[in-house]
KEVOPA-965028 format. One line per 3 residues: number of its first residue (from 0); their letters; for each residue x, y, z of N, C-alpha, C. Coordinates in Angstrom, 2 decimals. Layout:
N
NUM) a) X/Y/Z/X/Y/Z/X/Y/Z ~ ...
***
This chain:
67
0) xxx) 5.01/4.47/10.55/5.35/4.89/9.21/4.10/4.97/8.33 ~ 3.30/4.23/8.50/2.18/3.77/7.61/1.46/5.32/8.29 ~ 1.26/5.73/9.00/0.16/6.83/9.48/1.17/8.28/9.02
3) xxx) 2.20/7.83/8.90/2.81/9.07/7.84/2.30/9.43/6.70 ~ 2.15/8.25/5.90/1.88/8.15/4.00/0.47/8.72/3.65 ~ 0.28/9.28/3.01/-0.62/9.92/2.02/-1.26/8.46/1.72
6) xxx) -2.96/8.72/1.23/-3.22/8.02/0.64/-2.74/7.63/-0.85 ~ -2.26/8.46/-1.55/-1.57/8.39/-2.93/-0.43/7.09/-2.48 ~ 0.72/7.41/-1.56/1.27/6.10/-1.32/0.95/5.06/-0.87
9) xxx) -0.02/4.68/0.12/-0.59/3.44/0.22/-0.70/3.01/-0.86 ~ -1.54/3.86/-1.77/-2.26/2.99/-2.85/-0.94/2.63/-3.38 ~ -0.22/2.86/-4.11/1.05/2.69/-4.70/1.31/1.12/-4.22
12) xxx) 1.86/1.01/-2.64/2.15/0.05/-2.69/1.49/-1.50/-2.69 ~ 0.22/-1.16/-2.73/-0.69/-1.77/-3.38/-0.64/-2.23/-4.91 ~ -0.01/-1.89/-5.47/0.07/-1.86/-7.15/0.89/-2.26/-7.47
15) xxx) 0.87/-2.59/-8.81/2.10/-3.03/-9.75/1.64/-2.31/-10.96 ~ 3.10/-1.95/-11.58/3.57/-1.47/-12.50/4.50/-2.10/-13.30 ~ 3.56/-2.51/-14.71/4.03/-3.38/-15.84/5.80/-2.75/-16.19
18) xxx) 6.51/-3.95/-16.69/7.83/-3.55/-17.11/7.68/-2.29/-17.83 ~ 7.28/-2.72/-19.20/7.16/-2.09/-20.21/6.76/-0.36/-20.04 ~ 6.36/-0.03/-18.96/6.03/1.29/-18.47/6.90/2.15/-18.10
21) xxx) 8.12/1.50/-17.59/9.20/2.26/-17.31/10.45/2.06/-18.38 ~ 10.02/1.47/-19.19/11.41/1.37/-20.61/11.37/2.37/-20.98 ~ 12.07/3.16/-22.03/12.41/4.00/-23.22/10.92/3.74/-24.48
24) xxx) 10.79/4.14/-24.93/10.09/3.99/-26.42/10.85/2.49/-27.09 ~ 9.53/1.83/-27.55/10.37/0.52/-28.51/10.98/1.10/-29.59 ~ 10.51/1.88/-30.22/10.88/2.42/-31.25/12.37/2.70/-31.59
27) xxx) 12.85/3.65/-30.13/14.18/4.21/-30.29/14.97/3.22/-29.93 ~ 15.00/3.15/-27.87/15.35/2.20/-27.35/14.91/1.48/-26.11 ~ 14.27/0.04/-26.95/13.75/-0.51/-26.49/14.06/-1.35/-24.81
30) xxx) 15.19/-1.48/-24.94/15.86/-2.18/-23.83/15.94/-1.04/-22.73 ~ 16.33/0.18/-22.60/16.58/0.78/-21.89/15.59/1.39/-21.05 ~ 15.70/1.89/-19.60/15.15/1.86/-18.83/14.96/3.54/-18.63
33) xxx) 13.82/4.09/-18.36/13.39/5.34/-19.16/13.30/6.33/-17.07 ~ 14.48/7.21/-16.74/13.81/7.55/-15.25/12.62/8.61/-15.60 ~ 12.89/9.17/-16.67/11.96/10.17/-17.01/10.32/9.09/-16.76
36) xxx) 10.04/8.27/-17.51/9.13/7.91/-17.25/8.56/6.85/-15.74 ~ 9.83/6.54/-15.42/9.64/5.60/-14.32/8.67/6.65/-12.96 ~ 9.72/8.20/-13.22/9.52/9.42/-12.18/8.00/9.30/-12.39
39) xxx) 7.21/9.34/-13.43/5.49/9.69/-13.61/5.02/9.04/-13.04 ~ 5.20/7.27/-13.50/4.84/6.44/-12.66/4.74/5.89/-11.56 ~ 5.83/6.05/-11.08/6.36/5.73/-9.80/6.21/6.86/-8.92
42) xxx) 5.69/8.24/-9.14/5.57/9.33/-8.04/5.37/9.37/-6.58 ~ 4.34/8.41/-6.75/3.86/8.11/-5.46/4.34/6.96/-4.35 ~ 5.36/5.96/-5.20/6.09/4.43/-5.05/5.37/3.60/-5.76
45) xxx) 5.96/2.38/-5.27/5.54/1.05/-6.39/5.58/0.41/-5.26 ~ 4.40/-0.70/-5.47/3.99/-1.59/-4.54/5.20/-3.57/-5.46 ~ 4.96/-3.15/-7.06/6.02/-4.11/-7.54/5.80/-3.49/-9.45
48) xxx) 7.45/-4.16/-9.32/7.30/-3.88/-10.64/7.09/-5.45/-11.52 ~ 6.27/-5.86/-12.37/5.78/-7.00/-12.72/5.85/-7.14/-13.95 ~ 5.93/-8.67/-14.51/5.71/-8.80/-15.97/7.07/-8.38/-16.48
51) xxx) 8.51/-8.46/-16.46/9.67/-8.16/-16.69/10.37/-8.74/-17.73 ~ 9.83/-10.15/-17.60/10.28/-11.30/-18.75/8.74/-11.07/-19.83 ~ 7.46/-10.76/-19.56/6.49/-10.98/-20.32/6.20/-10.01/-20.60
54) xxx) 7.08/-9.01/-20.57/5.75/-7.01/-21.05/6.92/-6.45/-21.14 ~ 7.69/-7.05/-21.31/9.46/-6.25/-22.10/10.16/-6.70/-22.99 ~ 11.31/-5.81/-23.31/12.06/-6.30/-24.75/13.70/-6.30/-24.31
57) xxx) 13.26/-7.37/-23.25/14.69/-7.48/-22.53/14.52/-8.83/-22.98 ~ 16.01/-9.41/-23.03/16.71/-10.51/-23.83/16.13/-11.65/-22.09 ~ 16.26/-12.43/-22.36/16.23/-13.98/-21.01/17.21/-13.62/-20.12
60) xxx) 18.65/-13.55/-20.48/19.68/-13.13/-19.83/19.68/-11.20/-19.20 ~ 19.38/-10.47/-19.45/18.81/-9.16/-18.84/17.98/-9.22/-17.98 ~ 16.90/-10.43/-18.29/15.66/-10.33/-17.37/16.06/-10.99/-16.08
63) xxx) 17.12/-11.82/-16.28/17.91/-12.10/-14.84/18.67/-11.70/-14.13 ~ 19.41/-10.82/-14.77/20.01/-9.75/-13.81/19.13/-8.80/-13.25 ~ 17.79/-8.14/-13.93/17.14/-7.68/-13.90/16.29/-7.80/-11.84
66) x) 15.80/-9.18/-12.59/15.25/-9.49/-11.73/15.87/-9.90/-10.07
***
């Protein structure tokens, strides 16, 4: 599988990608989870998504279902 992937995906799963990157705008809505933006970020995959309770504007109880 691994001699399938592009270097663009290796790297990916190498990485993490802060909560806060795939939310909505704080502005509008903050809590919600944005695919439009997740799609940019995530193009290539995600190695993890990190920082969920500390780089978001999700309540304690969200961040556990969440997680």
């Amino acid at each position: 599988m691994i001699s399938q992937m592009t270097l663009d995906e290796k790297l990916a799963q190498i990485s993490a990608v802060w909560m806060h990157e795939v939310q909505e705008n704080a502005a509008t809505k903050p809590k919600d989870f944005s695919p439009t933006k997740a799609g940019h970020v995530l193009q290539h995959g995600i190695g993890q998504l990190t920082r969920t309770a500390g780089a978001s504007t999700l309540e304690p109880a969200a961040v556990a279902r969440f997680n």
